[in-house]
VODOGU-516538 format. One record per residue (C-alpha): residue in one letter; x, y, z. Coordinates in Angstrom, 2 decimals. Layout:
% VODOGU-516538
{res->A&east->X&north->Y&up->Z}
...
//
This chain:
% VODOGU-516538
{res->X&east->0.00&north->0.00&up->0.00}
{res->X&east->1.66&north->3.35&up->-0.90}
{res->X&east->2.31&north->5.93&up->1.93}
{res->X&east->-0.52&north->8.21&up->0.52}
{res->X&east->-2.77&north->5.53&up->1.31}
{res->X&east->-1.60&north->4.58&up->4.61}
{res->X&east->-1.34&north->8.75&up->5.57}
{res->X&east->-5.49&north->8.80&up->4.58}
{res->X&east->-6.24&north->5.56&up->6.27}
{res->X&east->-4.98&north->6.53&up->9.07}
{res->X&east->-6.29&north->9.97&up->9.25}
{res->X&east->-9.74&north->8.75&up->8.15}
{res->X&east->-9.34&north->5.90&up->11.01}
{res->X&east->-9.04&north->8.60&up->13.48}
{res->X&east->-12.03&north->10.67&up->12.28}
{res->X&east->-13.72&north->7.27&up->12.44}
{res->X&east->-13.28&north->6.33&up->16.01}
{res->X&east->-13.93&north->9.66&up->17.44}
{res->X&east->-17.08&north->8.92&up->15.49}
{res->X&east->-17.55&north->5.39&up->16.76}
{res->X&east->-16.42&north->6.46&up->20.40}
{res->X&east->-19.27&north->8.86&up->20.64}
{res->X&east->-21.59&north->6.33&up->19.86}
{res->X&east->-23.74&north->3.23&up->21.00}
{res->X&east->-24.05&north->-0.11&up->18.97}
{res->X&east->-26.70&north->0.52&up->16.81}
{res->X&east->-26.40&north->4.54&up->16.50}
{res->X&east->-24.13&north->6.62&up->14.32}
{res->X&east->-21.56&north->9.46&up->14.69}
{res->X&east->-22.34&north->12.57&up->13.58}
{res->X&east->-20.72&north->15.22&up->11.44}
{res->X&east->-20.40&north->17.62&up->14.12}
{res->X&east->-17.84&north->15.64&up->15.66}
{res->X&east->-15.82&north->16.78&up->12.86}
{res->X&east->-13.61&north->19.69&up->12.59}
{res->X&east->-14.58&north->21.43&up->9.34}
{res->X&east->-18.27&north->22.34&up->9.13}
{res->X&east->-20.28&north->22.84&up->5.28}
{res->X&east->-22.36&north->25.86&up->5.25}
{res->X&east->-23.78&north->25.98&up->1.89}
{res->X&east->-24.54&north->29.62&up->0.69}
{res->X&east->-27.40&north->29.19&up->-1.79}
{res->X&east->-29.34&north->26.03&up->-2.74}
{res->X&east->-27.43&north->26.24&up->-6.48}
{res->X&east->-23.58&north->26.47&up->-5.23}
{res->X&east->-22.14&north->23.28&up->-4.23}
{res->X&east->-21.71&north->23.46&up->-0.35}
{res->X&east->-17.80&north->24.92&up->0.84}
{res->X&east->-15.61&north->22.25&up->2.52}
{res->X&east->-12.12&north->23.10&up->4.73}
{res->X&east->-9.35&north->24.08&up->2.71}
{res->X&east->-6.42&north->21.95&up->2.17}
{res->X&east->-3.33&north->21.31&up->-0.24}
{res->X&east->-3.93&north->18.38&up->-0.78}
{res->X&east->-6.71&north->17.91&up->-3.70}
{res->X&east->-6.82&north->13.81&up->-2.69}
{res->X&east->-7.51&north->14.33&up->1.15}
{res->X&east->-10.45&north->12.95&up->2.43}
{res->X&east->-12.49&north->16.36&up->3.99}
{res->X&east->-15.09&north->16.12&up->6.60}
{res->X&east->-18.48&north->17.45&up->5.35}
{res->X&east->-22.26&north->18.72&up->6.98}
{res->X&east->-25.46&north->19.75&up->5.41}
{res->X&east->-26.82&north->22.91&up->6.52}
{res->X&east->-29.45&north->24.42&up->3.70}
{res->X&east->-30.11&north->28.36&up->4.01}
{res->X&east->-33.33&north->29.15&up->5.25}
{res->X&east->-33.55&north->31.28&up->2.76}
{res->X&east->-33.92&north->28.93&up->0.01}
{res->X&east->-36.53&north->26.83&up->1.66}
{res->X&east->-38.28&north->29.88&up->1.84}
{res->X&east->-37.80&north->30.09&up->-1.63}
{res->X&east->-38.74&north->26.62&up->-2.28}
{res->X&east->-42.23&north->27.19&up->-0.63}
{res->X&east->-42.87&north->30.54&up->-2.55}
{res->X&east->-42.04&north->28.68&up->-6.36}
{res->X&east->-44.21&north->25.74&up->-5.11}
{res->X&east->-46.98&north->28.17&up->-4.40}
{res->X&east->-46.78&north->30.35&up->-7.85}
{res->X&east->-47.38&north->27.50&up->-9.83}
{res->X&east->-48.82&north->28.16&up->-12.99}
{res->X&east->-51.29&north->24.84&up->-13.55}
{res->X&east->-52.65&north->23.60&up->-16.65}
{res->X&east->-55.89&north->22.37&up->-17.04}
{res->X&east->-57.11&north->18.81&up->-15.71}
{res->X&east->-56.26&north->15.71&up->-17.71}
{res->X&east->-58.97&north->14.56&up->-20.24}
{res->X&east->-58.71&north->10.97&up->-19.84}
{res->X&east->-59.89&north->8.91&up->-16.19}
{res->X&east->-56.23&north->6.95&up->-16.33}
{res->X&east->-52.69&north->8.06&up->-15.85}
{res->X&east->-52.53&north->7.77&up->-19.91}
{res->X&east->-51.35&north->11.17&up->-20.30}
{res->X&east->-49.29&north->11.52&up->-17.47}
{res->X&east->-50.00&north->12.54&up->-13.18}
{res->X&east->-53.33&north->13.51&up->-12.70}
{res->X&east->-53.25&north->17.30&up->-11.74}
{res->X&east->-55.04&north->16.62&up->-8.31}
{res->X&east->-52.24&north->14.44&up->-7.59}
{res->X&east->-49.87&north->16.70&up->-8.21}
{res->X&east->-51.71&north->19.88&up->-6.58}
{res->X&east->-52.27&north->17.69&up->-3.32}
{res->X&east->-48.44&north->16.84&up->-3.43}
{res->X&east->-47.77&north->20.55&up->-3.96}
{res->X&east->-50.02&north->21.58&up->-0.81}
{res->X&east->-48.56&north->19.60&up->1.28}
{res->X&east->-44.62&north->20.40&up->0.02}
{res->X&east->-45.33&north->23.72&up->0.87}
{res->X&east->-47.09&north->23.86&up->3.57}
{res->X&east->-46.51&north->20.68&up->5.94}
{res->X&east->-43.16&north->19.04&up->4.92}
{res->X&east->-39.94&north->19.64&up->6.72}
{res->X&east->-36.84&north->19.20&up->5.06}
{res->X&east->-35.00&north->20.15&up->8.34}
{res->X&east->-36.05&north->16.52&up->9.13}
{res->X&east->-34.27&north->14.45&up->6.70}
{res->X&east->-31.36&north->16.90&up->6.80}
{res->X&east->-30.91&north->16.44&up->10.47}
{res->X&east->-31.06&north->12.44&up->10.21}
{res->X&east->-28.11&north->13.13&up->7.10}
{res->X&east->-26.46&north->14.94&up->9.68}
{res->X&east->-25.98&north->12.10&up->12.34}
{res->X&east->-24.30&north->10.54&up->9.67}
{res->X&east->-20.36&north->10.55&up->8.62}
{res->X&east->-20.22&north->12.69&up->5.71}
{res->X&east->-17.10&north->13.45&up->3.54}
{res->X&east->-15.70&north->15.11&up->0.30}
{res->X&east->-12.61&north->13.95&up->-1.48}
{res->X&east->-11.45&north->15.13&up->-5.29}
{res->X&east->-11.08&north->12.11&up->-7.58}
{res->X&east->-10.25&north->12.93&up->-11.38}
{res->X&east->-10.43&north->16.54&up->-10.74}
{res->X&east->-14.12&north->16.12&up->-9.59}
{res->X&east->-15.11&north->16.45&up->-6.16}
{res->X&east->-16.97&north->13.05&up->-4.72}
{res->X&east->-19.41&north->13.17&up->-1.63}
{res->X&east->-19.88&north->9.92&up->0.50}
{res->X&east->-21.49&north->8.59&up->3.26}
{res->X&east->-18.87&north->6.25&up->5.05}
{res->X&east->-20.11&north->4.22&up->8.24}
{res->X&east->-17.64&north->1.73&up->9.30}
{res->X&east->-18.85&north->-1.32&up->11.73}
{res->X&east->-18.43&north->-2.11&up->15.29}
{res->X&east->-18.16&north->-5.40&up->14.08}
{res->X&east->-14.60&north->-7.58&up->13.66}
{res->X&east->-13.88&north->-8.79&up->10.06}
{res->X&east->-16.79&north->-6.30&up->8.23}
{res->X&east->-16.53&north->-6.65&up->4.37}
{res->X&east->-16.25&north->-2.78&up->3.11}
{res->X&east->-19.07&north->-2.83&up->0.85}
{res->X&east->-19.93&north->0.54&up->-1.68}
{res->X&east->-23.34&north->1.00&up->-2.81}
{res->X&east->-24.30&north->2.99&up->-6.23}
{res->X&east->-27.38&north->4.44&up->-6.11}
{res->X&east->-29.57&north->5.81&up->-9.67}
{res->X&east->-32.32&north->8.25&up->-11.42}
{res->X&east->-34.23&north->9.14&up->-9.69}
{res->X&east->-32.89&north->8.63&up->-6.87}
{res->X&east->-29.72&north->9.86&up->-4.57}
{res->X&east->-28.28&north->8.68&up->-1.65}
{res->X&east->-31.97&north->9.23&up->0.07}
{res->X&east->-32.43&north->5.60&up->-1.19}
{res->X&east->-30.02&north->4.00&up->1.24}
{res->X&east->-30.51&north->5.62&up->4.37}
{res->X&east->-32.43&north->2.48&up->5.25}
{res->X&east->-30.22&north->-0.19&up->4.89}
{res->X&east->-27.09&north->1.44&up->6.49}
{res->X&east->-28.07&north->0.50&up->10.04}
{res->X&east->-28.62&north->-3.50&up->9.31}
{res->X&east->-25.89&north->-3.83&up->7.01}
{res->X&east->-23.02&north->-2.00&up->9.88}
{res->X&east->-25.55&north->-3.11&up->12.87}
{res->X&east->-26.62&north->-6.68&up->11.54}
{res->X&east->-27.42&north->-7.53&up->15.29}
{res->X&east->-29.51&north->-5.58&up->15.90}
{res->X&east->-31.57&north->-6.39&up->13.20}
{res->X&east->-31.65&north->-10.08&up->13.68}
{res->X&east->-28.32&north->-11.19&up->11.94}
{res->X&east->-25.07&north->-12.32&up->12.85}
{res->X&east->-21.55&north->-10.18&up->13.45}
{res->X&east->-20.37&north->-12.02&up->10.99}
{res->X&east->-22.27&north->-10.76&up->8.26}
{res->X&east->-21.66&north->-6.93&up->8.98}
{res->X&east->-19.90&north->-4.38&up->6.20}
{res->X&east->-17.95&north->-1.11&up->6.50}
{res->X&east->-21.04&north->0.65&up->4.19}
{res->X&east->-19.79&north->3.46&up->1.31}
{res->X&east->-22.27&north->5.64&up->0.37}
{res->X&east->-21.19&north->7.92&up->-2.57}
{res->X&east->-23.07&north->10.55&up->-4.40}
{res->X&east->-22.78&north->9.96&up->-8.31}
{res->X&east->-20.85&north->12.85&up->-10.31}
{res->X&east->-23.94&north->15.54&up->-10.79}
{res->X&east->-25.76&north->14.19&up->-8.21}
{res->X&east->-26.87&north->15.65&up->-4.96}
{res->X&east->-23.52&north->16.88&up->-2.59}
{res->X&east->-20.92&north->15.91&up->-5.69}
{res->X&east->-19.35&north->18.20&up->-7.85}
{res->X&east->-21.27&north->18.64&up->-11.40}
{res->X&east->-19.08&north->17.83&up->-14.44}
{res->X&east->-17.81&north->20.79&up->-16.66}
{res->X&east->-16.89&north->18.46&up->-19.10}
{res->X&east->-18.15&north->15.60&up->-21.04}
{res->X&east->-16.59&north->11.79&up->-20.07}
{res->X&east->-18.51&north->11.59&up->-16.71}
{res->X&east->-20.46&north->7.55&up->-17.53}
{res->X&east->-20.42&north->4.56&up->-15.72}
{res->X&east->-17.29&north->3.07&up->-17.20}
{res->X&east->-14.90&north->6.34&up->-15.28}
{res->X&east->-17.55&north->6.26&up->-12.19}
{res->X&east->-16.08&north->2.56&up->-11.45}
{res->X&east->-12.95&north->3.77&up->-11.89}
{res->X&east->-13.44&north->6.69&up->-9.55}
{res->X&east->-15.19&north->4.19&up->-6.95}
{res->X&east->-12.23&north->1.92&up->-6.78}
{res->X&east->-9.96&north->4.75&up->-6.11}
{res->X&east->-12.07&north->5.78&up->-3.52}
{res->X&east->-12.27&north->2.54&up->-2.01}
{res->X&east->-8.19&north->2.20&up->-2.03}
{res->X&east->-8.43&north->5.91&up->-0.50}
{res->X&east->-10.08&north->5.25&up->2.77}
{res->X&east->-7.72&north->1.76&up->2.98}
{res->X&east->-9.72&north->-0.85&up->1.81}
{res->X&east->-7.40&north->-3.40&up->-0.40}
{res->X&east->-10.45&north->-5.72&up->-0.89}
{res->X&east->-14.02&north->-5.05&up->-1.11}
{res->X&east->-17.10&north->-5.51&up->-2.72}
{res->X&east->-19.66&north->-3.35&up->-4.51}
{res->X&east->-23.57&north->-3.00&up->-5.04}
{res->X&east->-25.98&north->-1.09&up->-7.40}
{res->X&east->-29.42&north->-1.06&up->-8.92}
{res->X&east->-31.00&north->1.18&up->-11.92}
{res->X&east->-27.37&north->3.19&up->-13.32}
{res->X&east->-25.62&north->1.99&up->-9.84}
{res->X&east->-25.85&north->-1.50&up->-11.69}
{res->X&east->-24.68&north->-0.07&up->-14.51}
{res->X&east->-21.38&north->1.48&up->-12.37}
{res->X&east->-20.81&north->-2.57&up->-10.66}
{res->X&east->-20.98&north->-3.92&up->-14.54}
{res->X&east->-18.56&north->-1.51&up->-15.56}
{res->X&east->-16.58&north->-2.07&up->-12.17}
{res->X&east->-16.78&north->-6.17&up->-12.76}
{res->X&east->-15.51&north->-5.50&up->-16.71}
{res->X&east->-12.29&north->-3.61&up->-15.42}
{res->X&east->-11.88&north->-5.82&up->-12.47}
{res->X&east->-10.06&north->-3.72&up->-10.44}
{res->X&east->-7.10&north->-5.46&up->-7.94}
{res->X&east->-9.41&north->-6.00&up->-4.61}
{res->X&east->-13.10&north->-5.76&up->-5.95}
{res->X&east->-14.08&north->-9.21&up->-4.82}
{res->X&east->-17.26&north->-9.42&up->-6.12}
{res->X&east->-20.44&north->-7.29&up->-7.08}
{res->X&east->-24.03&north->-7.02&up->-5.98}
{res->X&east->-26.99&north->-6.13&up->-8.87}
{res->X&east->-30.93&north->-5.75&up->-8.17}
{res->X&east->-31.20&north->-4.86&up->-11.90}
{res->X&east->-28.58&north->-7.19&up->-14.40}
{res->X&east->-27.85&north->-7.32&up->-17.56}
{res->X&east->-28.74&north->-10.67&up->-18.33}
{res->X&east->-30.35&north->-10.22&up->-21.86}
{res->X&east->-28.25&north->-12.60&up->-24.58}
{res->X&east->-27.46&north->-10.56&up->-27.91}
{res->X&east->-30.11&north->-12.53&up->-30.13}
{res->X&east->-32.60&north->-11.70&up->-27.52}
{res->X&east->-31.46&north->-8.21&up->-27.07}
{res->X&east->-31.81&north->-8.09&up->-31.14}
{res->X&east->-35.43&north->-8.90&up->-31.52}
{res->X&east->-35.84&north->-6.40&up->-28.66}
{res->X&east->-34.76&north->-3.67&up->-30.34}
{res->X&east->-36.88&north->-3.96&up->-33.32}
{res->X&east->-39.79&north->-4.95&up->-31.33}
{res->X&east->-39.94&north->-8.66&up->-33.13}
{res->X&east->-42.33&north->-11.56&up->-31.26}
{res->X&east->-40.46&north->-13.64&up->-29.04}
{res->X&east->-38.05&north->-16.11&up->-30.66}
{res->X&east->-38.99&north->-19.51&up->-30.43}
{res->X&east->-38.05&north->-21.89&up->-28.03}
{res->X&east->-37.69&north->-19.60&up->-24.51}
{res->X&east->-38.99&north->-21.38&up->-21.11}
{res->X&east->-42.15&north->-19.82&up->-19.56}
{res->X&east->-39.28&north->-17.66&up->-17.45}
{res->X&east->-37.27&north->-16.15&up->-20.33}
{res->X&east->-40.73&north->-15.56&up->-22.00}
{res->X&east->-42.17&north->-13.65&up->-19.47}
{res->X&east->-38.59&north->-11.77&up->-19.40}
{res->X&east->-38.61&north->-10.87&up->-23.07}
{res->X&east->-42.73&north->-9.37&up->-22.67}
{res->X&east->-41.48&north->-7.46&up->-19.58}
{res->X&east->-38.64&north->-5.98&up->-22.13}
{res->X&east->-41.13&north->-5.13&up->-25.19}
{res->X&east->-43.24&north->-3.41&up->-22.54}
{res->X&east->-40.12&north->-1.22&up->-20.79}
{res->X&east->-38.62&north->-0.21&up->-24.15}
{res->X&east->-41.85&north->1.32&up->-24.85}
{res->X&east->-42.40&north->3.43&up->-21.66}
{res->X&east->-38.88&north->5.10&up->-21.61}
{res->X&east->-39.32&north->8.54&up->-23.50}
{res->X&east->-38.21&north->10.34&up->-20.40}
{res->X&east->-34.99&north->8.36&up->-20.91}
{res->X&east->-34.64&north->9.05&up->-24.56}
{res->X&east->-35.18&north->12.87&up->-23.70}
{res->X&east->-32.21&north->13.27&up->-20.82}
{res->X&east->-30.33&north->10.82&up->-23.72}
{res->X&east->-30.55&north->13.56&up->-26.75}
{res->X&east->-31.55&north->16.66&up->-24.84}
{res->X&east->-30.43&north->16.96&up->-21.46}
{res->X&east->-29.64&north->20.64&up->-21.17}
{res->X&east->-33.32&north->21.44&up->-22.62}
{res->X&east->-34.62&north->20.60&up->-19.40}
{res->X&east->-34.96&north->23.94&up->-18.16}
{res->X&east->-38.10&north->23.71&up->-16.46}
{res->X&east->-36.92&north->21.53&up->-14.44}
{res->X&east->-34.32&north->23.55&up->-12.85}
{res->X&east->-36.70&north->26.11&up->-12.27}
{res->X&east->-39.64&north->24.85&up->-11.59}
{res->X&east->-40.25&north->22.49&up->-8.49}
{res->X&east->-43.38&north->21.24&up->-9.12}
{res->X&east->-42.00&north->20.60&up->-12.94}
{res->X&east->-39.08&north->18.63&up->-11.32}
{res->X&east->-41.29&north->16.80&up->-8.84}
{res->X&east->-43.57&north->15.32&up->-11.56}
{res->X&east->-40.69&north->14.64&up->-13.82}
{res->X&east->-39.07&north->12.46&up->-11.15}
{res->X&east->-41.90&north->10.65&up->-10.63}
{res->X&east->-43.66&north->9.71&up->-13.50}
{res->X&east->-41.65&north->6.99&up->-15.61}
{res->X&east->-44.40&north->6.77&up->-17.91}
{res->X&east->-45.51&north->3.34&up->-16.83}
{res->X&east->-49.34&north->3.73&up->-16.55}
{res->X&east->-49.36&north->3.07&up->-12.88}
{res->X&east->-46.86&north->0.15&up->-13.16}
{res->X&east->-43.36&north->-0.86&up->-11.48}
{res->X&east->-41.22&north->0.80&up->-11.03}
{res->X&east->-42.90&north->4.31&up->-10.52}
{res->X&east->-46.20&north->2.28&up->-8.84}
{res->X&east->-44.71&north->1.94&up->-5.54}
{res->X&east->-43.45&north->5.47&up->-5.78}
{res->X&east->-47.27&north->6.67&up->-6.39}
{res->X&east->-48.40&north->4.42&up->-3.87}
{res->X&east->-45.74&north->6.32&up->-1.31}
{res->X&east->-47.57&north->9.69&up->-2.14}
{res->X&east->-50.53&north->8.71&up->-0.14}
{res->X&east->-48.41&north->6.31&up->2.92}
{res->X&east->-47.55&north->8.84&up->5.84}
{res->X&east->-45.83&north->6.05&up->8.12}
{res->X&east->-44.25&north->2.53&up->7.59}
{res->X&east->-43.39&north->-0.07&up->10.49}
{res->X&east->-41.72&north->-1.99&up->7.92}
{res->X&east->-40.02&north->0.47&up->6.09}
{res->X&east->-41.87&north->0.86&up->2.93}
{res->X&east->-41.53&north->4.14&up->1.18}
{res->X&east->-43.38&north->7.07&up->2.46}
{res->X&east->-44.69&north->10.80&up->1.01}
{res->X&east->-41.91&north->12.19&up->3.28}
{res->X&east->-39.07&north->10.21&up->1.67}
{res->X&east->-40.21&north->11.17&up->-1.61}
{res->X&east->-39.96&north->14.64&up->-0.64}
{res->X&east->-37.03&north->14.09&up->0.87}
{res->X&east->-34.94&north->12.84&up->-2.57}
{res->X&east->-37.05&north->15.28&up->-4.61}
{res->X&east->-36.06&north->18.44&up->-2.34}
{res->X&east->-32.39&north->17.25&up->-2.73}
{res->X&east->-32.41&north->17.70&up->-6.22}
{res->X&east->-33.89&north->20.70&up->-5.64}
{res->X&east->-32.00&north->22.11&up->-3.12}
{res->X&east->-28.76&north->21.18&up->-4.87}
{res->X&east->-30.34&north->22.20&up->-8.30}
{res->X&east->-29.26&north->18.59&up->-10.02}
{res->X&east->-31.96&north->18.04&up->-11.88}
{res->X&east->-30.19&north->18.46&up->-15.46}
{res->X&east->-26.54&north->18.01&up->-14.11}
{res->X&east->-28.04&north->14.48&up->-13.09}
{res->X&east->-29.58&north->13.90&up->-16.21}
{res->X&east->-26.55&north->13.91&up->-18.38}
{res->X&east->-25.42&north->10.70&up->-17.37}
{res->X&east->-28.04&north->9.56&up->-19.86}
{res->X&east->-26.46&north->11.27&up->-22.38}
{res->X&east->-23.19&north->10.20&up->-21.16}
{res->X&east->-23.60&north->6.59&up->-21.97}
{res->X&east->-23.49&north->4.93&up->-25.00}
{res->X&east->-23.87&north->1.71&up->-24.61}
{res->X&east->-26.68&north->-1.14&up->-24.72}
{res->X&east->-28.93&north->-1.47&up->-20.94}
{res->X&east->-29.77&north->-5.16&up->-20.40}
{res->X&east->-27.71&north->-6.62&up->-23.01}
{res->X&east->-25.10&north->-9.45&up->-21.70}
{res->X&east->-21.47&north->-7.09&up->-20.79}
{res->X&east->-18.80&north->-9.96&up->-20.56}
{res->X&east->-18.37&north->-9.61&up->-16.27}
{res->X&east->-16.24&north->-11.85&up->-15.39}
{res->X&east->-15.78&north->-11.76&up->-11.64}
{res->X&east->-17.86&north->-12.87&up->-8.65}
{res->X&east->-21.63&north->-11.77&up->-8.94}
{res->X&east->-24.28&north->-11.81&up->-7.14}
{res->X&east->-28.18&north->-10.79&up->-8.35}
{res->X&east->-31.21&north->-10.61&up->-6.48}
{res->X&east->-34.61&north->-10.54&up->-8.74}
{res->X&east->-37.32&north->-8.54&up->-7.57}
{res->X&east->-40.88&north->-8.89&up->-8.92}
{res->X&east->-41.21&north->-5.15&up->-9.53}
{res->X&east->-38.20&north->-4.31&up->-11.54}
{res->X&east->-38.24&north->-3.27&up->-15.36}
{res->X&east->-37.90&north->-6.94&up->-16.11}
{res->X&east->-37.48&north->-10.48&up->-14.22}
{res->X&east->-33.56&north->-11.82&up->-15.18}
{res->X&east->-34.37&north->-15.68&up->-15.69}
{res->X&east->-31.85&north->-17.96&up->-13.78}
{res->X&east->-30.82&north->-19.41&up->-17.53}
{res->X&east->-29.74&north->-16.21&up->-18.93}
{res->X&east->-28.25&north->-14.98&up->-15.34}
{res->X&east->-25.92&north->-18.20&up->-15.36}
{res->X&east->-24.89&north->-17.23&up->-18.97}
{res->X&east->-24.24&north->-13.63&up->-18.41}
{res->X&east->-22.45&north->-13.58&up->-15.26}
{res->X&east->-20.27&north->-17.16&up->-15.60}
{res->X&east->-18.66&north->-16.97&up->-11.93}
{res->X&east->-22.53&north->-16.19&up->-10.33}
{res->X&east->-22.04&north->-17.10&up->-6.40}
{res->X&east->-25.82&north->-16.01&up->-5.89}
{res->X&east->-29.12&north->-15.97&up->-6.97}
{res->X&east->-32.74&north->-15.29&up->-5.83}
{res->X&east->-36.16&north->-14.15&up->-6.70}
{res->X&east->-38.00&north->-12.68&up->-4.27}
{res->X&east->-41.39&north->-12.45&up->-3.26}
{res->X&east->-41.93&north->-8.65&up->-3.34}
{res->X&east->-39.82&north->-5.09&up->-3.54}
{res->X&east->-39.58&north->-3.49&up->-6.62}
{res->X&east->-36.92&north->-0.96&up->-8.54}
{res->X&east->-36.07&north->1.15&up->-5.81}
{res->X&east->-36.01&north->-1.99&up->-3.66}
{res->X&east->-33.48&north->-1.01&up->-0.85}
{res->X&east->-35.83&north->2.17&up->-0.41}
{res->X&east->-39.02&north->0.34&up->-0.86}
{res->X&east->-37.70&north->-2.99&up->1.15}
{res->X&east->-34.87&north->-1.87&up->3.01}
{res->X&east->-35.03&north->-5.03&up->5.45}
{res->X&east->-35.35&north->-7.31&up->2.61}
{res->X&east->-32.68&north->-5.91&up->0.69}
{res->X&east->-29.91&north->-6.05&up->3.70}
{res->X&east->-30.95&north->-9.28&up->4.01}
{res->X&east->-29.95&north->-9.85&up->0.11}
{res->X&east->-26.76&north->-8.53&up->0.66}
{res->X&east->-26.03&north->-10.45&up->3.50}
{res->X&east->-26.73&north->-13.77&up->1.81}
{res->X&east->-25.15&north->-12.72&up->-1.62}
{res->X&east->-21.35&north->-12.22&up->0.12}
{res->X&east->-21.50&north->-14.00&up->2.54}
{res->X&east->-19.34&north->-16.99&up->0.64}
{res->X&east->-16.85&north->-14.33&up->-0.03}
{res->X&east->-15.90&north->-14.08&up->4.26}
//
């Protein structure tokens, strides 16, 4: 290990157990145990971080949102200018505009962002420069002996709000019914143009230099092995990550793969019947396909046009329905998203009109709405087609995602595949929609890797 490595272990080891000393099992440090504090000016300037010399070191980091832009917030949500109601009964056409003036009401008159920010806030937050970018992480480390560092890519939509769930029974696993043994170090990051990281000034920003960046990262805070995790374009970052097969990445973690073989993934694109001779599984897989490919014109918009998205820098309520309507007509994955809007509480973590809020008012807040949807236009390459990974995988198969992987093709794509399962319920978003579920998942998918 070279003796930049070792100087940022150790210096991130020490901000780590003053964290971990102030704490009980179960509960997590906060950023105010740290000695540089992030006071962001405006809700559209990244927030300011200690100086330093050194563009690689690893620099505490806190979330404190002016006042003055929530106040803002409120005031855009409440000069909406509507248009008329829909003229059809179904969501056809898009969100119904009671749905969306209800969600409006409430967003400016009820919800509390100081919430979410202050449960943010009791975690470890940090900011280190990789590729002449700056990268914001979460990083919780275990109590536990022998905890597999684990980093977790989230997607679009979404942000880091979508893990705040499953951070507690993947570094706490006994508290949550598991054993020590199972327990990871957890790495959070936000993905360039996302939420706290620094936006890209230049093109070259796609998955294929994100898993790159990631493994650097990883090396950064000491970790010589480790393994990684994504869904929607966080699976996208562990494909590219299990293509370059960095020294130490000992396996990866998907909850969306790219299973599809390249005769399959043909037909697909020109919308031909399903080839002849698939099992009731891979059949089901390729009408599942036909039906995503035709409900992804948001996609194909942020693809070609990315910087026309004006509105939706300016506009909350714009940016609020564009983030939640994936033009499924009520399906997965934006159902249980809908189905959030009217759930005020969850016992068993499902998602919640709060927590949409809370990811929505992030990209608000941090005005990422088009710097986050460049990475469509970023990358060029084929979604659920077969890539060639060749390392360790593991894929869990949730009944609400864009399509079911079949264990056939699975076995195909991914030849060294340590783990496989379809479960019973979660959908897309599935560690925000089933956080418990989806620890669990994790848990079971490494665990031959101890």
């Amino acid at each position: 290990m070279s003796d930049e490595i070792n100087h940022q272990r150790r210096r991130f080891l020490g901000i780590a157990g003053i964290t971990i000393a102030a704490t009980q099992l179960g509960r997590f440090g906060s950023a105010n145990a740290q000695s540089s504090q992030t006071k962001p000016e405006t809700a559209t300037t990244q927030p300011r971080t200690a100086q330093t010399t050194d563009p690689t070191a690893i620099r505490s980091f806190r979330i404190n949102m002016p006042e003055k832009a929530l106040v803002d917030l409120r005031r855009r949500i409440a000069s909406t200018q509507w248009p008329e109601k829909e003229t059809v009964t179904d969501l056809s056409q898009g969100l119904p505009l009671a749905t969306m003036q209800e969600l409006a009401r409430y967003w400016a008159k009820d919800y509390n962002w100081r919430k979410v920010e202050a449960k943010l806030n009791a975690l470890p937050h940090f900011i280190t420069a990789i590729d002449g970018l700056d990268i914001h992480f979460i990083h919780v480390r275990s109590q536990h002996e022998n905890a597999l560092p684990l980093i977790v890519t989230h997607g679009w939509p979404g942000s880091i709000i979508e893990q705040l769930k499953i951070i507690d029974p993947l570094v706490n696993p006994t508290a949550h019914g598991a054993s020590a043994s199972d327990a990871f170090h957890v790495v959070i990051p936000s993905m360039p143009g996302y939420g706290f990281s620094g936006k890209p000034t230049t093109a070259g920003w796609g998955p294929e230099r994100m898993g790159r960046a990631w493994d650097v990262l990883m090396k950064r805070l000491g970790y010589t092995r480790y393994v990684a995790q994504g869904g929607d374009w966080g699976a996208f970052v562990v494909d590219q990550m299990g293509l370059q097969a960095p020294a130490g990445l000992l396996a990866i973690h998907t909850n969306m793969p790219a299973t599809v073989p390249a005769d399959i993934d043909r037909a697909l694109q020109t919308g031909s019947p399903a080839p002849s001779g698939l099992s009731a599984a891979e059949r089901r897989a390729y009408e599942q396909l036909i039906r995503t490919f035709k409900q992804v014109d948001y996609a194909r918009i942020m693809a070609s046009r990315p910087q026309t998205l004006y509105g939706i820098a300016d506009s909350p309520v714009g940016l609020a329905a564009w983030l939640l309507d994936h033009n499924d007509a009520g399906g997965q994955p934006a159902a249980a998203v809908v189905e959030a809007l009217n759930r005020t509480t969850s016992a068993t973590g499902e998602l919640t009109r709060d927590e949409i809020l809370d990811n929505i008012t992030l990209y608000w807040l941090t005005n990422t709405a088009v710097s986050a949807s460049r990475l469509y236009w970023e990358y060029k390459g084929g979604f659920f087609n077969t890539k060639g990974v060749s390392i360790p995988v593991a894929v869990s198969v949730f009944p609400g995602e864009q399509y079911e992987a079949p264990r056939s093709w699975t076995e195909r794509a991914y030849p060294k595949l340590i783990y496989y399962n379809q479960l019973a319920k979660g959908g897309h978003f599935a560690a925000w929609e089933q956080p418990m579920i989806f620890a669990q998942e994790l848990r079971a998918g490494f665990r031959s890797l101890r």
